[in-house]
N, C-alpha and C positions, 0 to 999 in steps of 0.2 A: 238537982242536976248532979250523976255522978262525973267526975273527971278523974281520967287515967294517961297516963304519962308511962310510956312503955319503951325500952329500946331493944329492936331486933336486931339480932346481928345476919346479916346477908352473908356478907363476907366477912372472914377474919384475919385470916392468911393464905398466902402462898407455901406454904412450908414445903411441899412436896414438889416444884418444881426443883426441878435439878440443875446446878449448876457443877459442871464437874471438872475436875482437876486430873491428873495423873501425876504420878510419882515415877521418875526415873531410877532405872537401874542398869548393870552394867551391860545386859544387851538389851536392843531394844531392837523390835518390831520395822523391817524396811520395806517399803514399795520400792517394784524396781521401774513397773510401767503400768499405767494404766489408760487403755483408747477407748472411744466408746463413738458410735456409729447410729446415730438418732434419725436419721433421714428417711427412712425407709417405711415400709409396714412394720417393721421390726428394728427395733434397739438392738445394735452387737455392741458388746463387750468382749475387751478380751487386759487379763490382767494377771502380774505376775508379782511374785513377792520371795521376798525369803525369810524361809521361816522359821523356827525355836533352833534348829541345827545347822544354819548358816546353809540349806539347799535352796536351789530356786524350785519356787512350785511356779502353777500358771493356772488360770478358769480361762474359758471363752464361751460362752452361753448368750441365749437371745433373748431377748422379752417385746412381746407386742406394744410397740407404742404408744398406742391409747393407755397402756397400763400406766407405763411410765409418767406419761400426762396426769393421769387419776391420781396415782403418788403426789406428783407436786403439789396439785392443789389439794389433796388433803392434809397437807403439810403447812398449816394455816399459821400464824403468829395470834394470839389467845392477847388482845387488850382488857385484861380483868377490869378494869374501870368499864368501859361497852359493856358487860354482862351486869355492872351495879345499874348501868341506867336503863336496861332492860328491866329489870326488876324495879326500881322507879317508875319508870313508865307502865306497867303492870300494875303499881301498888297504889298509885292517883289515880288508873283509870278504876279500880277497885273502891277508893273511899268516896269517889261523885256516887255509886251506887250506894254504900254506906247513909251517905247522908240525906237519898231517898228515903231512909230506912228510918232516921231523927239519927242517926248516929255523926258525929263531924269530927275527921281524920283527919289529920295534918301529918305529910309524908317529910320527915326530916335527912336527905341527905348526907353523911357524915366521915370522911377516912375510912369509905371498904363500906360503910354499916348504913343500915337504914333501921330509926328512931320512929317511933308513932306518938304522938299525943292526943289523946279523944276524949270527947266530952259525949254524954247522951244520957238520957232520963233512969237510962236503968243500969247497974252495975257489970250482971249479966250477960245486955245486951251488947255493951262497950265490948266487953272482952270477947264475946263469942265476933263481932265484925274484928277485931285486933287480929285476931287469928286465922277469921279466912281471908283477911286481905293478905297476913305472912303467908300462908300456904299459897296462895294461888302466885305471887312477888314471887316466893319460891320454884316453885314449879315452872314458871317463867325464864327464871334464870338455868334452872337444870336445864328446858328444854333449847337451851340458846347456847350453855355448854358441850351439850351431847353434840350442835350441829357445827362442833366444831373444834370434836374428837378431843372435849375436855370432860372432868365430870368433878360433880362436889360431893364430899366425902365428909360429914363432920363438921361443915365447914370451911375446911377445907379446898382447893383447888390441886386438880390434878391430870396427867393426863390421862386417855381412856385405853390402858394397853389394851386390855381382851378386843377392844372391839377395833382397834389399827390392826392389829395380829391379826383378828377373822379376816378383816379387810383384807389385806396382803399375802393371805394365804396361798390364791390360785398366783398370784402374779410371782408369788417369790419361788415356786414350784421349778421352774427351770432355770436358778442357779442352785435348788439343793439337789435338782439332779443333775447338775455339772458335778458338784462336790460329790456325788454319789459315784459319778464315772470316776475321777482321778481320785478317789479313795478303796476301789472294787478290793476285798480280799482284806479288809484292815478290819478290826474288831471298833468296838466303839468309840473305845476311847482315843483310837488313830482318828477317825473321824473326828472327834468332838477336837482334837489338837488343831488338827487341819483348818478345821473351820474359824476354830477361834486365830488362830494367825492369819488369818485373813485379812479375821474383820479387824485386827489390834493393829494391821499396816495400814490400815484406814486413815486418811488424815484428819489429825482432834481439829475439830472446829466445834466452838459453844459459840450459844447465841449471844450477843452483850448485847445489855437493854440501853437505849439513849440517859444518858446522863440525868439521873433525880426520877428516873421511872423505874420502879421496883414494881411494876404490878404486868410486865410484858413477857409472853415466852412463847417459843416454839422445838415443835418437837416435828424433828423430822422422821415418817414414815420407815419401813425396812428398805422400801424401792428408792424412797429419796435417796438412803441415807447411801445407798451403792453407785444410784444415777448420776448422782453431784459429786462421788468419792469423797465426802465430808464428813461429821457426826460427832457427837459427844457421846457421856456414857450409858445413859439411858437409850437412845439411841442405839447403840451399839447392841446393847443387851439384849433389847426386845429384839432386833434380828438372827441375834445367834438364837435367842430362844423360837423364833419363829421356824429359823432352819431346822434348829432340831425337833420340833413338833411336825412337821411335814416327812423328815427323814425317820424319825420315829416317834409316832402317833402315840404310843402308850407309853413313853417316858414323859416324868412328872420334871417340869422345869419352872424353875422362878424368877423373879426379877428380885435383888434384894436392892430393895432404900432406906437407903443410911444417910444422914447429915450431908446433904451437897453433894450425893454421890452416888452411884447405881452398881453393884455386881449381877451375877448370876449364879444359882444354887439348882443341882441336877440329879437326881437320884440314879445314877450311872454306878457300877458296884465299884468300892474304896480299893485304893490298895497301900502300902506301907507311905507314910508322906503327906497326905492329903490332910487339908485344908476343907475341915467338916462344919455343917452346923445344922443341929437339931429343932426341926419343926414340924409340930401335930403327927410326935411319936416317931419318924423319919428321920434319914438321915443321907443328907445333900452335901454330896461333892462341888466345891466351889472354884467359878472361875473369875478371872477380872478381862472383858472385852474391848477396855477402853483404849490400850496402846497410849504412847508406842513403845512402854516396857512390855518386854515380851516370856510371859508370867504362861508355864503350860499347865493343863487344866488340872485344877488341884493346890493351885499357890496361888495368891493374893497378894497384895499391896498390906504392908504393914499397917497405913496410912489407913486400910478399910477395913481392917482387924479394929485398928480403935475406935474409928466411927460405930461401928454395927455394936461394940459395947455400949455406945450413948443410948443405941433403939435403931431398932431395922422394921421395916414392913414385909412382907411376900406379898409379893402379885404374879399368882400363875399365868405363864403363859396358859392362851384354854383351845381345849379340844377344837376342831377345824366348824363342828356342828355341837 
């Protein structure tokens, strides 16, 4: 009788959720009003701020309601313990068919991971069921992430920007063509300012997990994050980057993740000043979305200079198709 004693690891970390901070500096980022009008077949907004040069700007643009709706609730809270016992429950109902087979699985439960111990006649055999019970546990668990716009990476947990971004693409269309109206005549980088002061008067709101629970997060949507006037940096990010892939479709834009924090990186042309950083041969002008330092596109947080030294990711924002 062989015996094998095996431990999978399901989960291992959260590393990539984002918990994020800002850094103040001597100006910072104001709202000066923001209303919003839900009642209808259509959501109005209308919102005003001041922005890098002490001017008032303003949006007012509409979005169909149901959109709005669709944001919320895809704006889920992700309990990574739920996704372990999906995969549990997935990986017993996998070893009762195993041990049709002579093979006897025992599904061990463990902090994030899931352990197997097997016994059965042949060596082989053991390990070839160890494996498709982790694949199919696996695959289980991604398809329980996916539906709900998280994904694993490595092992890792994370969210699914490319596919929130596609999501929100049509919905987020008419406020970047609000931003398109009151920018008419401005080259791009007017644009990319404008936008980003927008979203940096945003009010910071991060999620905080209940007390002794490290394994909860949510990520709010681009429509949440404008419907609710709330967000963190990740957050933020993905919607400036969303805007500017709608506003312009063939500009290469990123999310950068660094330790507890999120920027963004845009291949927009450099000029004397800029806050660069080279990837796959490229070279991306960078901004910080988070507020409510109000940092214009091309300058950073000190704070996210050091981090991205630790290790940064890129996650393009991606084409609409």
């Amino acid at each position: 009788m062989y015996h094998n004693q095996k431990k999978v690891t399901m989960l291992r970390r959260l590393a990539l959720f984002i918990f994020c901070f800002y850094v103040p500096m001597a100006a910072e980022a104001r709202q000066i009003n923001w209303q919003a009008d839900e009642s209808g077949y259509y959501a109005n907004y209308a919102i005003s701020w001041q922005d890098f040069n002490g001017q008032t700007q303003s949006l007012r643009f509409k979005v169909e309601a149901d959109h709005v709706e669709q944001a919320q609730s895809d704006s889920q809270t992700l309990h990574a313990q739920e996704a372990v016992k999906v995969a549990y429950a997935k990986a017993v109902k996998e070893a009762k068919r195993s041990a049709r087979r002579g093979v006897n699985i025992q599904v061990i439960p463990r902090a994030g991971n899931l352990s197997f111990r097997a016994s059965g006649p042949d060596e082989r055999v053991v390990d070839r069921e160890i494996e498709r019970v982790k694949r199919l546990a696996d695959k289980e668990m991604q398809d329980y992430l996916r539906d709900q716009n998280y994904k694993m990476d490595g092992g890792v947990i994370e969210t699914d920007y490319a596919k929130i971004s596609r999501n929100n693409y049509f919905a987020m269309r008419p406020l970047a063509r609000a931003i398109q109206d009151q920018t008419r005549g401005q080259d791009i980088r007017g644009v990319v300012n404008y936008t980003l002061s927008f979203l940096q008067t945003i009010p910071y709101k991060t999620y905080t997990p209940r007390s002794g629970d490290r394994f909860s997060a949510l990520f709010n949507t681009p429509l949440r994050l404008i419907a609710n006037n709330k967000g963190d940096c990740d957050d933020k990010s993905l919607a400036f980057g969303t805007l500017l892939k709608i506003m312009y479709p063939s500009l290469d834009v990123a999310l950068v993740l660094v330790p507890g924090h999120a920027f963004v990186a845009m291949d927009i042309p450099t000029q004397a000043g800029d806050m660069t950083m080279t990837e796959g041969g490229r070279t991306y002008v960078l901004a910080e979305p988070v507020g409510p330092a109000a940092y214009p596109v091309g300058q950073i947080a000190q704070s996210s200079v050091d981090l991205a030294r630790q290790g940064y990711s890129f996650r393009h924002v991606p084409d609409r198709y």
